[in-house]
N, C-alpha and C positions, 0 to 999 in steps of 0.2 A: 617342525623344528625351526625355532627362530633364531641365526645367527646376529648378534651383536656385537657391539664394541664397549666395554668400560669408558664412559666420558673421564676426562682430566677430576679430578676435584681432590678439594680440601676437606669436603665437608669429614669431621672427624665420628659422627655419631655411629656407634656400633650398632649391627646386627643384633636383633634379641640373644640370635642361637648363637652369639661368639659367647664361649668362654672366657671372658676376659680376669677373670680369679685367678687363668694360668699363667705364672708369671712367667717372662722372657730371658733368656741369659741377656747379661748386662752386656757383650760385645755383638749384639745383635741392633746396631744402630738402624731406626726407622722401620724397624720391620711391623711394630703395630700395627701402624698406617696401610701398610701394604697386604697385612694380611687383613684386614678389614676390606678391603676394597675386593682381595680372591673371594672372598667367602659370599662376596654380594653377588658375585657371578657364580658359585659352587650353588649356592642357592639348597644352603643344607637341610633347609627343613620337610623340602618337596619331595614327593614320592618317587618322580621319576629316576630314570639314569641320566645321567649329563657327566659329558665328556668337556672337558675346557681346558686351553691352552696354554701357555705362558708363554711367550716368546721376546726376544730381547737379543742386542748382540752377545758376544763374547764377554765374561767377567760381570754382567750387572747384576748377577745375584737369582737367576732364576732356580736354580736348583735350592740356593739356601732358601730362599721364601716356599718352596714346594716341599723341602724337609722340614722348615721348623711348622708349615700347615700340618703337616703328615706327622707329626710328633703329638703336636697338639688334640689331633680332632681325629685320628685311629680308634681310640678307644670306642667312639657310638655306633663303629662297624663289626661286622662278625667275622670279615679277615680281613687282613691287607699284604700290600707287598710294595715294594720298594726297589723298581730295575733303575741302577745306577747306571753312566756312563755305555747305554746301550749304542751309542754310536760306535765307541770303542769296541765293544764287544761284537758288536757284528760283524766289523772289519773283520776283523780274526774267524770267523764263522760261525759264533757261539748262540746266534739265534734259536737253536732248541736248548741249550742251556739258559739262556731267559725265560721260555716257556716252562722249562721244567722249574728255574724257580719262581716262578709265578706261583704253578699249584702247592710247589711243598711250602712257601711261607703262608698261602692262603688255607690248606687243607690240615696244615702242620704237620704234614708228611716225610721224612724222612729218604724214601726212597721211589723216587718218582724220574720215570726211565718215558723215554719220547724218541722213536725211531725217525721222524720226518716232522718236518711244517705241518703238511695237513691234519697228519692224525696228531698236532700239538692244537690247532684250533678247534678241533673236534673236541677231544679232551675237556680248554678251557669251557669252551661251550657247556659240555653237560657236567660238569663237576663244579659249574659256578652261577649256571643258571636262577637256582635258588637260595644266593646266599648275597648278601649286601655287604659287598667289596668297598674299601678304599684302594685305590692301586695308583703310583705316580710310576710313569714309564718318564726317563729322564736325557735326555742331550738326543732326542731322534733326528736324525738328518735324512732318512728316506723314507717314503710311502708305507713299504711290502711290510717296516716294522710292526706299523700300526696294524698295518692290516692281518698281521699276524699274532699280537697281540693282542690286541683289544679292536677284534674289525668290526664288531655290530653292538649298538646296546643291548640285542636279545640276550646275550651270551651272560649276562650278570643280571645280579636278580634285583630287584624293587628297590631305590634307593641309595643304588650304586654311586660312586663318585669315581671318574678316571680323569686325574691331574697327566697332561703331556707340557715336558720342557723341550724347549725347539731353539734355533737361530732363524725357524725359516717358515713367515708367517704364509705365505701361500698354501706350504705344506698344512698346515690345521686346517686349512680350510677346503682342499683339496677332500680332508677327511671327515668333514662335515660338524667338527666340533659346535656345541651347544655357544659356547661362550670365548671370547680369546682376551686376554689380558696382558698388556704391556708393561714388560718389566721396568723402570725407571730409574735414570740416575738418581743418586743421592743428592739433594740439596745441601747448598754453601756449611750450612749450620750440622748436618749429620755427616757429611761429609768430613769435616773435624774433629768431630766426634771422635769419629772410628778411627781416621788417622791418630789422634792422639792415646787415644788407647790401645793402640797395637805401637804408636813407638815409646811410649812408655808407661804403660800397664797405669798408669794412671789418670785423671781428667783433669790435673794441674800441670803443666807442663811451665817447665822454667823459662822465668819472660825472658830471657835471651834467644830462645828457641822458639817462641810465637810467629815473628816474621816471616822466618823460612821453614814455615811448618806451612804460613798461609800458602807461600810459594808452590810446596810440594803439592796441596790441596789443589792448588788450580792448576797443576800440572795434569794428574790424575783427573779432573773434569768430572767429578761428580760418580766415577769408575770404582767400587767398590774391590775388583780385582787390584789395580793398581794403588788404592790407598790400604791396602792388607799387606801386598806383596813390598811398598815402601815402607812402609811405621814397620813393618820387621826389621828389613834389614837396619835401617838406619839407628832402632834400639841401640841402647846403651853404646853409642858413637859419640864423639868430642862435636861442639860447637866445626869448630875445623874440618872435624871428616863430612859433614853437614854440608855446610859449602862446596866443599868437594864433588860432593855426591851429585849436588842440584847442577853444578857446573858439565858435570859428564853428562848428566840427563840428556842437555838440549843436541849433546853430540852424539852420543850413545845410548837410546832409551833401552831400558830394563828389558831383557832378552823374555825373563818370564813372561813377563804382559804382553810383549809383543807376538810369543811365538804362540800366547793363548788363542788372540785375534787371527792369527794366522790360519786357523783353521779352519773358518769362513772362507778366508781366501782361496784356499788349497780346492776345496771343493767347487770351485765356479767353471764353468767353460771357458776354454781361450780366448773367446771375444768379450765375455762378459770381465775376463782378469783385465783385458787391454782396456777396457770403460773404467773401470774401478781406478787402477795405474790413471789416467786422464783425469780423472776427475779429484783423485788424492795429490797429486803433481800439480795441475792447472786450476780446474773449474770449482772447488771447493766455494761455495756461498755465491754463484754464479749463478743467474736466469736458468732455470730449467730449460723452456724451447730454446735458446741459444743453444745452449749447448747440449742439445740434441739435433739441432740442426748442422754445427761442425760436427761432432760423432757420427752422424748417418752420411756426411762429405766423406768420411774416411771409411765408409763401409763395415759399420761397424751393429747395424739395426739395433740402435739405441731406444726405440719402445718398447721392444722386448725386454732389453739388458738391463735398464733402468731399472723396471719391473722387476726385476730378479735381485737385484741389489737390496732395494727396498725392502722384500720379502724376506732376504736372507740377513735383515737389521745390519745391514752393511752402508744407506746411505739413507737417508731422510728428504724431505722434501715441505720447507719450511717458507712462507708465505711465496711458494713456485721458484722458489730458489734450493738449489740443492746443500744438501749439507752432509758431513760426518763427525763425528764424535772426534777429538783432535788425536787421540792413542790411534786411531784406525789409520789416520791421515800420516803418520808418523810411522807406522806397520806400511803402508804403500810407499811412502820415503824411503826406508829401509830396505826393502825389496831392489828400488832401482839402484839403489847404491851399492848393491851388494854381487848387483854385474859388472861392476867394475870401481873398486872399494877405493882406488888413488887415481885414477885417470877418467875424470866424468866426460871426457870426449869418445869415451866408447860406451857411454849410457845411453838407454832408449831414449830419457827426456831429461830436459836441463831447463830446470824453472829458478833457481837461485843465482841473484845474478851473479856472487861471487866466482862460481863453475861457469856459468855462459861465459864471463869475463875474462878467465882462463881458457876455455877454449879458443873465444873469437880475437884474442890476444898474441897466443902463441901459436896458433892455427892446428890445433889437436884433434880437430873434426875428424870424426870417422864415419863411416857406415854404417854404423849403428843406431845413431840420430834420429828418431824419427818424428821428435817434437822438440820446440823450445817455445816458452813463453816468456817475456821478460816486459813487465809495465811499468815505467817509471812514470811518476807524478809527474814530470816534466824536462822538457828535452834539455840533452846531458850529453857535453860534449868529450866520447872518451878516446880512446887509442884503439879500438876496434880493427879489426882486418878483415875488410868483407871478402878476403880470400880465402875464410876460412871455410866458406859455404862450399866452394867448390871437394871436397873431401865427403859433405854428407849428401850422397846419392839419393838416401833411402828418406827426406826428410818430407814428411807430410803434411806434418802443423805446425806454423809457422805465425805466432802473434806476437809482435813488439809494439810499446807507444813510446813515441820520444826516446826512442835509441839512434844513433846517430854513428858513423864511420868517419873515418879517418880517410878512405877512399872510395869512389865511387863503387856501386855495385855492379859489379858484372856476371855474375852467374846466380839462379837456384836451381834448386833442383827441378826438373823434369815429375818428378812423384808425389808434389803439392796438391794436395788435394784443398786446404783453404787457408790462405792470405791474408793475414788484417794486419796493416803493420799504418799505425796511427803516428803521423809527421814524417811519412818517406820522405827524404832528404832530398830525395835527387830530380830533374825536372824530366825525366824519361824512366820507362824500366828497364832491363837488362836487352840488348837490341837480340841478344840470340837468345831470350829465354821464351820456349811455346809449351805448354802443354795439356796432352789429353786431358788430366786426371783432372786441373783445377777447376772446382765446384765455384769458392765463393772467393771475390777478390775485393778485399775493402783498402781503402788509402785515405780514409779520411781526414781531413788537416793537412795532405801533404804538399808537396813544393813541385809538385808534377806540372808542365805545361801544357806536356801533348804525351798520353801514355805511350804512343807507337806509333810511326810511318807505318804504309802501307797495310797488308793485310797478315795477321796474327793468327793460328792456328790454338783455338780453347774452345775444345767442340764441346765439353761438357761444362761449360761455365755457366753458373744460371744467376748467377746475383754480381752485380759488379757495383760498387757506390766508391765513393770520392767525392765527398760533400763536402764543405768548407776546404776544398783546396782552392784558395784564393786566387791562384794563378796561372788555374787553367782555363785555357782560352780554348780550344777544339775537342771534343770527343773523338777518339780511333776509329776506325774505320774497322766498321761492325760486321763482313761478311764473311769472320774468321770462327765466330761466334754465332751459329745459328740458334740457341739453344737457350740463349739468357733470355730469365724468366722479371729481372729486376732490375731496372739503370735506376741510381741515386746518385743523383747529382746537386742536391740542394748548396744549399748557400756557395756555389763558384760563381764568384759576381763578379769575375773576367771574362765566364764563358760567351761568346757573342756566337760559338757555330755549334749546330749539330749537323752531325757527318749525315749527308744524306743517303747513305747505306743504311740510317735506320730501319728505311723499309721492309729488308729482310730478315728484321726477329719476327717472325710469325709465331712463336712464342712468348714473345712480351706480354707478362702480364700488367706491370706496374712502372709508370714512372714518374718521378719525381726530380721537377725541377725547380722548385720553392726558391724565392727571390732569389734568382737568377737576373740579376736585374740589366745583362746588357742583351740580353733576347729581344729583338725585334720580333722576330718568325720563327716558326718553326715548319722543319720538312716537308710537303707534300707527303712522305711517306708515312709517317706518322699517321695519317687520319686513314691507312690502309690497313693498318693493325687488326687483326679480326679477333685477337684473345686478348687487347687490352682491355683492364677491369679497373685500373686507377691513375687515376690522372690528378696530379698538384703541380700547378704552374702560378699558387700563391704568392705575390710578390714579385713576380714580374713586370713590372709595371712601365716595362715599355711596350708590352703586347696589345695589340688592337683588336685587329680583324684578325679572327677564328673561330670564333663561335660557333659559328654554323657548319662550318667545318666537322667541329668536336663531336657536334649531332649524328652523324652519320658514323660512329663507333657503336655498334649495336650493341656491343657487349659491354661498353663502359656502365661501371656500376656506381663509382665515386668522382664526382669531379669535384676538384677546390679549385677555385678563379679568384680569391678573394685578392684584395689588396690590387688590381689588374686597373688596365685602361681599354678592357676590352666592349665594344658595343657589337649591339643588335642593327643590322644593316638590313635586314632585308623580312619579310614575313613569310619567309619559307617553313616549310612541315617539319619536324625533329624527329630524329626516331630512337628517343633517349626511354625505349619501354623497358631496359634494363637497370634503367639510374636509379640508386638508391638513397644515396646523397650528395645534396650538390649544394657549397659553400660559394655564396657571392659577397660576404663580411668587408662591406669597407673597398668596392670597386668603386674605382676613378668615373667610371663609364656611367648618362643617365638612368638613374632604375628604371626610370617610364620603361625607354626603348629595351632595355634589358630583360623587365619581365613582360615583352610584348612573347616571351618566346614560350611563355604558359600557353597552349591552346584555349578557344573562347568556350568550350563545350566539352563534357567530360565526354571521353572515347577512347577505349584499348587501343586505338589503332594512331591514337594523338601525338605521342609519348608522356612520358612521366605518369604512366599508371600503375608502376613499381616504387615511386619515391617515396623513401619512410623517413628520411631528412632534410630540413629545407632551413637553410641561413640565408636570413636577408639582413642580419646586424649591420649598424653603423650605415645605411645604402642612402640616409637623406628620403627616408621614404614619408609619405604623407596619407591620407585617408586615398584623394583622389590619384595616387600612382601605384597604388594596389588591384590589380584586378577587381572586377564585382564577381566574376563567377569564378571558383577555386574550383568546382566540383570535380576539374581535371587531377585533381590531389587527391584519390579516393585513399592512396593506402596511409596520406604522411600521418608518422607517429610524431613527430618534434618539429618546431615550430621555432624558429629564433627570429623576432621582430627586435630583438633589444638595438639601445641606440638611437631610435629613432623620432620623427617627432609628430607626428599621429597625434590628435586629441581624444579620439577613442578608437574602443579597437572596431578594425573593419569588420564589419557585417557579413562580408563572404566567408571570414571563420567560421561561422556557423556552421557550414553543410561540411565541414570536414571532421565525420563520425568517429574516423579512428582514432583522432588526435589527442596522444597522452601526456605530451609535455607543451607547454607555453612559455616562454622565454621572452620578458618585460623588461630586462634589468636596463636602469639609466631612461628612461621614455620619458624624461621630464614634464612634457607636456599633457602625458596621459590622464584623461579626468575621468571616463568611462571603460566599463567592463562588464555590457552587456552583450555581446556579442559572443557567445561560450558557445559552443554547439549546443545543439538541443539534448541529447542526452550525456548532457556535461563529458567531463576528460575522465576515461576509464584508464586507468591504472593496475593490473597485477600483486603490483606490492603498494597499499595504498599507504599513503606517508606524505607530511604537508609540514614547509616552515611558516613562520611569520617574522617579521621583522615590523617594529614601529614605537615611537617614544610613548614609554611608560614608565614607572615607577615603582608598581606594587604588582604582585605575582596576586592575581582572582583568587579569590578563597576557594573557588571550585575544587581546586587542588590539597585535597586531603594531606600529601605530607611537605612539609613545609621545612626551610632551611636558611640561614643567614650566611654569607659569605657563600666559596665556594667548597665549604667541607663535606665528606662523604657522609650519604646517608640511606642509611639501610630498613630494606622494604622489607616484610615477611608476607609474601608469594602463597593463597592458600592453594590447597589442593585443585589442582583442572585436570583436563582430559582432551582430547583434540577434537572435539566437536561441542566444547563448553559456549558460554555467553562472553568470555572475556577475549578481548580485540587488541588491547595492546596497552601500549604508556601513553600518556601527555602528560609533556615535560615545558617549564618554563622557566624563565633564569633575568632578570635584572640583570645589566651587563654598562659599564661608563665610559666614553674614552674620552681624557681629559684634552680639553681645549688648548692646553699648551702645545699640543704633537703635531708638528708639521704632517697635514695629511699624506703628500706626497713622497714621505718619510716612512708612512707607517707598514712596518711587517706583524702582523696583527693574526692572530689564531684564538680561535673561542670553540671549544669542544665539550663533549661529554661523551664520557666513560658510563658503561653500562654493562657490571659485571652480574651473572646468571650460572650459577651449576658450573664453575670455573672457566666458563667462556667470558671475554669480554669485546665489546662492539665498539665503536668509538664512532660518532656521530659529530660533524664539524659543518661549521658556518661557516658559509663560501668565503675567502677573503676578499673576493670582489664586492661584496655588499659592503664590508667596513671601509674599505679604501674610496664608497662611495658617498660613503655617509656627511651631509651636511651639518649636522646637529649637532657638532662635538659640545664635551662637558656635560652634558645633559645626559639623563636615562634612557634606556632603549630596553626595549622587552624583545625577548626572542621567545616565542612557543614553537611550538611542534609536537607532530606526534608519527609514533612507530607503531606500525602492526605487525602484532605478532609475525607473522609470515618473515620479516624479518629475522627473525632467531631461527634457522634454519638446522643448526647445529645442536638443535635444543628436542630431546625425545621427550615431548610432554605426556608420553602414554608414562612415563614414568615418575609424573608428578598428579596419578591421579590419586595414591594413597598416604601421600606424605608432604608439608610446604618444606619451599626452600626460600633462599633469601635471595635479595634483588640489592646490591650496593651502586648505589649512583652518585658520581662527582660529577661535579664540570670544573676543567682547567682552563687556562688561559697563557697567552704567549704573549709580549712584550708590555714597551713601559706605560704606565701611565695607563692601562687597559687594565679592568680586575670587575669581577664578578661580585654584586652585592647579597645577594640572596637567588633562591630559586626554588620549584616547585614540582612534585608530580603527583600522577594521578593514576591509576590502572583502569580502563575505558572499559567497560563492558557494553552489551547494545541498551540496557536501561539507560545511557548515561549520555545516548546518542543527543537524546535533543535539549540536554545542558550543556552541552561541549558548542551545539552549533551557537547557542545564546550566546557564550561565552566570544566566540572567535570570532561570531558575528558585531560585536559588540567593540572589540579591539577594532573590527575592520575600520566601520563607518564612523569612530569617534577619531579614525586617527588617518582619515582616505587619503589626504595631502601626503601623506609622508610614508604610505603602504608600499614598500619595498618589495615583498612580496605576494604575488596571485595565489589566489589559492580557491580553490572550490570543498568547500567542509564537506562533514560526511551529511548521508543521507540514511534515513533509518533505512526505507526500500530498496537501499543499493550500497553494501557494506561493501564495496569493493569499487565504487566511483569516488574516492578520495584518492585527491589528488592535488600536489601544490607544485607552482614553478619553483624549482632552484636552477639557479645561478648555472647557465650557458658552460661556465667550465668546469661544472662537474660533472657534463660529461664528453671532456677534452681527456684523449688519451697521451694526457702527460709522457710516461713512461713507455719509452721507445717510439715514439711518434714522429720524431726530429728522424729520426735512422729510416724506419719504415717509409716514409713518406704518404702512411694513410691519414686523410683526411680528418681534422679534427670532430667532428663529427662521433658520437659514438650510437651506433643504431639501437643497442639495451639500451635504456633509460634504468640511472643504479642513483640508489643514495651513496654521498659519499661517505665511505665508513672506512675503520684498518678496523680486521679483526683480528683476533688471535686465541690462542689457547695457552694458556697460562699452567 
């Protein structure tokens, strides 16, 4: 039994075995679509039994899509049956009255009596063994149903189908179903549809009622419940009551919709309701790990909870950011407000500022408090009363940006578990606030000088940052705090002290003190740390001597020094056999003495027999201030020489076997590239650009195209052990010589849409912002291997094609795509493709932007090409984290999605 997923798609082609003669009622918007897609997973023509799911939240139609299948396609069974609303019915205890009618609507029995459960499974077992059932069991919410139902495929005979409707996709899987299928919103266009035909029975709707029709539409979100439950009511109403209606919405939504959704709710466990409340309140389109990291600060084991939510189509999880449907999001509003319907100072959580404002105004705080979040785009000077915190005892999370008081703060709560309040105002914190509980304390931006005299009690505090607080000159005095696992201190370019209590976090894992730029030294204690693993003191640049120092952190795994003044004093031994990456991008200090700290001889006991990334960017480095022997680099994978000014590359690259990325970018000087290792750069996912002036896309490339409009491939049938390797793609691309380079924001991508997935594949903007040759043509090639379409089940493309739609876009003026090209690679194809890119190389070496080593037929999996040093810079959260730009995967850079 093979459990799957229905992929995303458009594709409309029917099933041989759909009926499609059987016409649809006309208020059944989209359902073709959707039942075309059931039936690809019912898989009706196969002899087997198959059980398959539907699941979806509250209102999207699962049950109607499972009736009008079950209307339709009953007739090629020898019985069927149809348990409605068995969640309901169980509640109540009616579980053997589903069994009993199970058989009387499958046996056509009239009188059919069931003393117990067991002997109702026993029963279905031998009275349906040999007959080819349809059965939809519908709205199951526990286990014991199914299992009582329909617990084994034995129990039905050859050809059975069993459709289950759920809210709670774990649960189908828990029971082993064959197949599961997600119920989906309605799009913009059927979504209209059906609203307009249920509020006025026709599909013209009077153009004064268009506008706030669209309205109503995107209120409802795509929510088949809520666009059935509005177009009624608001039928034959005045323009007037219309408005009315839409106005009450945003204060009062529609109790039916709401109380439908509710019923997910009602069923979750206490902690799982208090995540849900959080994240409908707060975290709604929020980082996933963030906020699972405050969640698990409030004790709340949000990997579990998460999980359950998801399961129970209660929250989503869209490019690792969390999401819900906005009626569910509106259902958890509704709930807090319904603890206290006129005084939101005795609500759990107060996220609107107009209620915070109200309370922190009139000082309404209560007890009940247990969260507030409130971010304004920027700081806002109001009438606030930070007396009003003194009232909420019980307050746990606690996130403001740019809120600001009227008077100092003097008190929170004691039962804070985590703190991020972005522009704290004031230049100290509350002198009597200590507490156990707080986890994580962020004050990033703020106006703090010194957090606290003397010694502070936060024994569970493990993350403390306050980066770009301009004005702090000292760190606290750290031995109140054994436990913090994070100091982030980045951009305080006042700070000149660290408290030399550092010593005693024996649990530090991470610190970051990124252009901190009045640091002369740092602690003795520091280099005691036995669990530090990250160290960024980028930008420091009045730091000297410590170096060697750093050595002696056996556990340090990431060091960044870049941008520093710090030098190599002496030729002592390092015992850096942990390091994994170490950034020296742009050190003040000479590289000679700098990289004297490579051992001259490879040896585990050397250090740096763990380093799998190594920046030497921007260092002024030359042939002869490169070591000749690297071989002490046995593990590095990535390689960054860019910047520099090397006439060819050094010869000691060779012997470093494992090296999969190479980073050139800017080497002006560079005329030679023979120095590759001997068995060139192996690569995992093999994928290579090119950059260099051209004009005409090679004919090699089969399908051909002017400008940048889409153009669409037909994909024959493969298999995953076939001959075909992937795309090369090529593209004519201009940027006109009028454009201040140091102007240019510049983007050049391609779209690469598959089976409703699509990929997006971009050229670095550091290549165009380098480029000399404005006005002129530039070619960009490249190619992708498969391996990249991850998303992509090609065992399902072994009996049928599908299509392959490819653009390329572009971003700003004066920049625009003239034509472009691709090709589908198979391995006959290997040793025209090297002619090809070997041919681009050596006619155009002056101006080869990027390295790249082509394929080899003997080794379809040593293709590999340099891009551009910041693709793989973890942009995103990197400034906060304080990890090293450095990123150890070596990734194309792509946004996918699912469309």
């Amino acid at each position: 039994m093979r459990l799957f997923r229905l992929p995303a798609t458009n594709n409309r082609e029917t099933s041989p075995s759909f009926p499609c003669h059987l016409k649809l009622q006309n208020d059944l918007v989209g359902m073709d679509l959707r039942l075309e897609e059931l039936n690809s997973c019912i898989s009706i023509g196969s002899e087997d039994v198959r059980i398959v799911g539907i699941y979806g939240m509250g209102g999207i139609g699962k049950t109607t899509i499972a009736k009008t299948y079950y209307n339709l396609m009953s007739c090629q069974f020898e019985g069927r049956a149809f348990l409605a609303d068995v969640r309901e019915v169980c509640s109540k205890g009616g579980l053997l009255s589903l069994q009993e009618q199970l058989l009387r609507d499958i046996l056509m029995e009239k009188h059919v009596k069931i003393w117990n459960a067991y002997r109702g499974m026993v029963m279905i077992k031998n009275r349906l063994r040999f007959r080819r059932v349809l059965i939809v069991i519908d709205d199951v919410d526990q286990l014991y149903q199914l299992q009582n139902l329909a617990g084994m495929k034995d129990w039905f005979g050859l050809g059975s189908r069993i459709i289950i409707t759920t809210r709670d996709e774990h649960l189908l899987m828990s029971h082993g179903v064959d197949a599961i299928y997600k119920a989906k919103e309605l799009n913009n266009t059927e979504a209209l549809q059906l609203f307009i035909l249920k509020a006025f029975k026709d599909c013209r709707p009077p153009k004064d009622y268009v506008p706030l029709s669209t309205n109503f539409v995107n209120y409802a979100n795509g929510l088949p419940l809520a666009l059935e439950v509005l177009g009624s009511f608001l039928f034959g109403k005045t323009l007037n009551e219309w408005r009315t209606s839409l106005n009450r919405l945003k204060e009062n939504p529609e109790n039916e919709i709401l109380d439908t959704l509710q019923i997910s709710f009602d069923g979750l466990e206490e902690t799982e309701r208090q995540i849900f409340l959080d994240i409908a309140c707060f975290f709604k389109g929020k980082n996933k790990d963030h906020v699972t990291k405050i969640l698990d600060s409030c004790g709340f084991y949000p990997d579990i909870g998460i999980r359950v939510l998801i399961d129970k189509s209660l929250i989503t999880i869209v490019g690792e950011r969390l999401w819900m449907h906005d009626l569910l999001q509106e259902m958890g509003w509704k709930l807090v407000r319904q603890e206290s319907p006129k005084e939101p100072g005795k609500r759990s959580r107060l996220w609107h500022y107009k209620d915070i404002f109200h309370v922190m105004s009139k000082n309404t705080g209560t007890e009940d408090i247990e969260g507030m979040v409130l971010e304004l785009p920027k700081p806002k000077e109001t009438q606030l009363s930070a007396k009003a915190f003194l009232k909420m005892k019980n307050l746990r999370l606690l996130i403001f940006h740019n809120v600001h008081f009227s008077q100092s703060l003097e008190y929170l709560s004691t039962e804070l578990r985590f703190l991020e309040w972005h522009g704290y105002p004031n230049k100290t914190f509350p002198s009597n606030f200590q507490s156990k509980e707080l986890v994580e304390l962020n004050l990033c931006f703020s106006q703090v000088e010194q957090l606290w005299n003397g010694i502070k009690q936060f024994n569970n505090l493990k993350v403390m940052e306050l980066s770009h607080s301009k004005n702090l000159i000292k760190t606290p005095d750290f031995r109140g705090i054994p436990n913090l696992e994070k100091l982030i201190l980045e951009g305080c370019i006042q700070l000149y002290e660290i408290d030399q209590s550092i010593g005693v976090l024996e649990m530090l894992i991470q610190l970051n003190l990124k252009d901190c730029e009045r640091l002369v030294s740092l602690p003795e204690g520091i280099y005691g740390l036995k669990a530090l693993k990250i160290v960024n003191i980028s930008g420091c640049s009045k730091l000297e001597y410590m170096l060697e120092e750093l050595g002696h952190l056996e556990c340090l795994e990431e060091l960044d020094i870049s941008g520093t003044a710090i030098k190599q004093t002496s030729n002592s031994s390092f015992r850096f056999n942990n390091l994994k990456i170490l950034s020296l991008n742009g050190c003040k200090g000479q590289p000679g003495p700098l990289l004297s700290i490579l051992p001259e001889k490879s040896s585990n006991s050397s250090g740096f027999c763990s380093l799998m990334a190594l920046d030497l960017s921007n260092c002024n480095l030359q042939e002869e201030t490169i070591p000749k022997d690297l071989s002490c680099l046995s593990s590095l994978r990535e390689f960054c020489l860019s910047g520099n000014n090397f006439i060819s590359l050094p010869a000691s690259i060779s012997c470093l076997s494992n090296l999969q990325s190479l980073f050139l970018d800017n080497c002006r000087k560079l005329e030679s590239l023979h120095a590759f290792p001997s068995n060139g750069l192996s690569n995992p996912k093999p994928g290579f650009d090119i950059v260099v002036p051209g004009s005409s896309v090679p004919k090699w490339f089969s399908h051909q195209s002017s400008g940048d409009s889409l153009t669409r491939i037909e994909l024959p049938p493969i298999c995953s052990d076939s001959k075909w390797m992937g795309f090369a793609l090529c593209t004519i691309f201009i940027i006109e010589d009028r454009i201040d380079p140091d102007l240019l924001d510049l983007d050049l991508g391609c779209s690469i849409k598959i089976k409703g997935h699509t990929w997006r594949h971009q050229l670095e903007v550091g290549f165009l912002n380098s480029m000399e040759q404005f006005g002129s043509d530039q070619l960009w090639l490249f190619y992708l291997s498969r391996h990249e379409f991850l998303d992509i089940d090609w065992h399902e493309t072994t009996k049928i094609s599908c299509h392959v739609e490819v653009m390329f876009t572009v971003h700003g003026t004066g920049f625009y795509v003239k034509k472009f090209g691709v090709r589908l690679v198979y391995e006959e194809d290997v040793f025209e493709f090297n002619q090809t890119t070997d041919q681009l190389r050596f006619s155009n070496y002056e101006n080869f932007d990027v390295v790249h080593q082509v394929l080899d037929e003997s080794e379809m999996d040593g293709a590999l090409v340099k891009r551009s040093y910041n693709d793989y810079i973890k942009r995103d959260g990197a400034e906060s984290s304080g990890r090293s730009n450095f990123d150890i995967e070596p990734h194309t850079k792509r946004l996918k999605d699912s469309d």
